[in-house]
N, C-alpha and C positions, 0 to 999 in steps of 0.2 A: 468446544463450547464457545461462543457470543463472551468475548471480553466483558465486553457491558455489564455481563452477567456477574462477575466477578469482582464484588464489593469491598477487596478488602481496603483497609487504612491503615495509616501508620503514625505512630503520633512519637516523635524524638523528646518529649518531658518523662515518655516513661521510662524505666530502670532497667528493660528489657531491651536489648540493642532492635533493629532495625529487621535483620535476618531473621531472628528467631521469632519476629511477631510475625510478617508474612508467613515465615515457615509452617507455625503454629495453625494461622488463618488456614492456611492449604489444607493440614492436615483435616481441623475441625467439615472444612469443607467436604470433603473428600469419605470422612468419618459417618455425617448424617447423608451421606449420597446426595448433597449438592451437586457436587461433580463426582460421577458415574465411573466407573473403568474402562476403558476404552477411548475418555473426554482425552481432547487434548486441549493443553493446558497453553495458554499465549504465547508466543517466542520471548525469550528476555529483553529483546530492546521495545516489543509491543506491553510489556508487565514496567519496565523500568518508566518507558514515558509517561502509562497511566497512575504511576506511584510518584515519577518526578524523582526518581534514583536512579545511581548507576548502575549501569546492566548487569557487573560485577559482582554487584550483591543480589541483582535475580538469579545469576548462575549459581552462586553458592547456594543460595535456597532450593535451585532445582539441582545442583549437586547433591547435595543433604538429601533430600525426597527420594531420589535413587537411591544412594548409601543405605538409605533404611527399608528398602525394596515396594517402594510404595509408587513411582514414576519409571518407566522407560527413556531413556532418550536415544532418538536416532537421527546421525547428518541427515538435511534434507526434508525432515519428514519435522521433526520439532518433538515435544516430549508429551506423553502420552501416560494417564493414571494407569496404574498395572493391577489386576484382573488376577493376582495371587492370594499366598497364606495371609502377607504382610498386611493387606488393603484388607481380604474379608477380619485378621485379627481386631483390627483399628476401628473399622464397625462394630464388632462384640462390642470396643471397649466405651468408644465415643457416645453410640446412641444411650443406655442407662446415664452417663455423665449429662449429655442434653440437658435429661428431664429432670437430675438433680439442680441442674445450674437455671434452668429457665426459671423453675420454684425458686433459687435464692434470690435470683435478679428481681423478682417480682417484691419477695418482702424485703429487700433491702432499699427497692423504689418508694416501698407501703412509707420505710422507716425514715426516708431522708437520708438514706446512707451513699455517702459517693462510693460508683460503683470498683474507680479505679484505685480510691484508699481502700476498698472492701478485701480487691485479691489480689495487689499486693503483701498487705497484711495478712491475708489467707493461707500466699506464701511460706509467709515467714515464720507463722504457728504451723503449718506442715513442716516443716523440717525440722521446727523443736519435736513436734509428733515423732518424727522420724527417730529420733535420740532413744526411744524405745522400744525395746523387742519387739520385731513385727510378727515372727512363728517364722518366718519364709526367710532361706536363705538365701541371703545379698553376694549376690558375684559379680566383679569387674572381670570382663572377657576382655583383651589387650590383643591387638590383629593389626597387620597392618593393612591399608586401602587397597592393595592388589590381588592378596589371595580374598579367596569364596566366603569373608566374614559372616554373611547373611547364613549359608549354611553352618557354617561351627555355633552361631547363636542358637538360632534351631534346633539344634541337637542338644545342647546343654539345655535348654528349657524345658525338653520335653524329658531328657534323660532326671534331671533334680527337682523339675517345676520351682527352680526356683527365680527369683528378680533377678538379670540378668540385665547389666551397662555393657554397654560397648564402647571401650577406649580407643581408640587409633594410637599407636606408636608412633607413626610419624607428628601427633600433637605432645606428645606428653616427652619425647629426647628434648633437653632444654628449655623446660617447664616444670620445675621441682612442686609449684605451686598447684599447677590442674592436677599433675601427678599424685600430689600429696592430698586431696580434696578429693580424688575418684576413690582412694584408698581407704581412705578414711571411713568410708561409710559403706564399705563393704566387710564379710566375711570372708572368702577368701577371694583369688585371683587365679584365672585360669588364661592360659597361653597355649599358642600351638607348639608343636616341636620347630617351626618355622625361626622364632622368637622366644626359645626357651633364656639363654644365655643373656639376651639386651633383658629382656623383664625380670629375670633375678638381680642384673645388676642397676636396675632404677629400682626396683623395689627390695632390696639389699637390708637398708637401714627400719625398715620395717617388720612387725612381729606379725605378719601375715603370710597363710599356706600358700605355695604356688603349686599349684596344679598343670601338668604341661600335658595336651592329649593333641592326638596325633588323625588323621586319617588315610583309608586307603581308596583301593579302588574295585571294583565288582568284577571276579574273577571273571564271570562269564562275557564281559567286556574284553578283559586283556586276550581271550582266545577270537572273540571278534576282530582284534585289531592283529595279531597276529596270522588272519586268515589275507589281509587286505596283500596289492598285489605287490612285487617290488617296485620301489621307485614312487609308491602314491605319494602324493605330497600333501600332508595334512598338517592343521594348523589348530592351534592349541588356544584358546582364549577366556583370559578371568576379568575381573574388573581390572586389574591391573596387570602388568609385563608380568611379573616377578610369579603373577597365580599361574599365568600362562608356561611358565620354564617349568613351576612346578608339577603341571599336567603333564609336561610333555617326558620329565625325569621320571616320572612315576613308569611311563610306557616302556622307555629306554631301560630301566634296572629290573624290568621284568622281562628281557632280552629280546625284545620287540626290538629289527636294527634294520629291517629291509625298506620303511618308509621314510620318505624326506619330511620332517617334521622342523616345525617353527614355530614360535610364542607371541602370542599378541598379548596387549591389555585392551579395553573396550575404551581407555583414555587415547591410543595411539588413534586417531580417526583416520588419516592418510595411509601409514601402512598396512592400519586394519582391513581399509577400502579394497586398498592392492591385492591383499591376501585374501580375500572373499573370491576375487573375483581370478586367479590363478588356482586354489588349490580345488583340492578332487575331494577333499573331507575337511567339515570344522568340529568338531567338537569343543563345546561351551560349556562351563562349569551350569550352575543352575540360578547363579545372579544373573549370568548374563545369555541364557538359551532364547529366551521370546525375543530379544532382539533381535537375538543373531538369526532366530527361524525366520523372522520376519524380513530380513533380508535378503539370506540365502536359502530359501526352505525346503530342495532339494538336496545339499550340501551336507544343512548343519543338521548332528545330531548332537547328545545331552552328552556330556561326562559324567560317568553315574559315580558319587564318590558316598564314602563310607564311613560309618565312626569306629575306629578302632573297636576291637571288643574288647582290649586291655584297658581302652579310654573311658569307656562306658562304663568298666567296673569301678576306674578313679573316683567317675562322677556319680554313681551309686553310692561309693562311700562317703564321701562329703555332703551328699543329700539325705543320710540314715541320721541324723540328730538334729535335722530341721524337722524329722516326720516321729519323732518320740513323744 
């Protein structure tokens, strides 16, 4: 899309840091299909000149927007709105809010009301609101940046339909404060088997369930990959190294030993590059497959991964007294 096009502003008197109001702006964007799927979105040093910031906090912004499966980013090519569950979800949610919010802005103009005393304060009566029984049960999900968070979200949502946060671990080790704040306003907390052991012991001192669920991988894959030839050299890739080792351990303990296998993350861009362009197979989790098809599209296929069915019954249970 035409930068030009892309009105957003930032104003440093409000209470909102800097990231989160473009973040926000993006989203809202993106939400009423200002910007489309498919649009690509400015490179960060053409978003940071036009904002007069550093490029540092555009990257975060369009870090954030991936994390939440809502942008692609690829070397070379720049970042691109993504065409998924996450983008059509955001529309459900954004367009109804539109229409409530254009009505408020209109009678709070009628009233003389400033609009930016209006929702802050708006703020801050939501979350007394919040202090009370919503019916829907509140879960903090705890992951770390490298395995397939956007999938384990997913499946808890759809398995409990309940409000589902997403914590990163690498935010909250040495942060008793976010830690203590994400907790607080949930019922209970659910972790991978990845992270069972670090989230019971930061959330230890707390009277909250943890719930640890697990995933696998689709049988009829592992006989796929078990057909491949000796010696193929395939390459394993998550958001981050660590999703990647875990792809590729998942293949290896199902005694899959005749191909040459390796771990990427979608953060490593040079050795990622390398690996593309060497191996005979990639398989990508399902954060990061339209990249990587988009790259390699010969190459890469999906890693088809799975919710425990033991996991799914955890999450049934703790979803049967939100639906009583």
């Amino acid at each position: 899309m035409d930068q030009n096009e892309l009105l957003l502003k930032v104003d440093p008197d409000l209470s909102f840091s800097v990231n989160t109001q473009i973040k926000e702006q993006l989203k809202w964007l993106i939400g009423i299909g200002r910007i489309k799927p498919g649009d690509m979105l400015p490179s960060a040093s053409q978003l940071a000149d036009l904002l007069h910031l550093n490029r540092n906090t555009v990257n975060w912004v369009y870090n954030q927007l991936r994390d939440e499966g809502l942008v692609t980013m690829q070397k070379g090519r720049g970042t691109q709105v993504a065409n998924g569950a996450e983008t059509e979800q955001l529309r459900r949610e954004r367009l109804p809010m539109e229409r409530i919010l254009i009505k408020t802005i209109e009678e709070a103009k009628t009233g003389g009301i400033n609009l930016n005393a209006l929702f802050v304060a708006g703020l801050a009566y939501t979350l007394l609101s919040n202090n009370q029984p919503s019916g829907r049960l509140r879960i903090l999900f705890v992951e770390c940046r490298g395995h397939d968070h956007l999938f384990y979200r997913g499946e808890i949502q759809r398995v409990t339909g309940g409000e589902v946060k997403t914590a990163f671990l690498e935010d909250l080790i040495g942060d008793d404060s976010r830690g203590s704040e994400a907790v607080h306003h949930s019922d209970v907390v659910v972790t991978t088997l990845n992270h069972a052991e670090e989230v019971r012991k930061l959330f230890s001192r707390y009277d909250k369930k943890i719930i640890v669920i697990g995933a696998a991988v689709d049988t009829a894959f592992l006989l796929e990959m078990a057909r491949l030839k000796p010696e193929t050299s395939v390459s394993f890739v998550c958001l981050g190294k660590t999703g990647g080792e875990w792809m590729a351990t998942r293949v290896r303990d199902a005694g899959i030993s005749q191909i040459r296998s390796d771990a990427f993350g979608l953060d490593e861009r040079q050795p990622l590059s390398n690996a593309l362009e060497r191996s005979d197979k990639i398989y990508a989790s399902s954060a990061v497959f339209a990249e990587l098809k988009a790259l390699a599209p010969e190459k890469t296929a999906l890693f088809p991964m799975q919710l425990e069915k033991s996991s799914e019954n955890l999450l049934k249970e703790i979803a049967q007294p939100a639906s009583i």
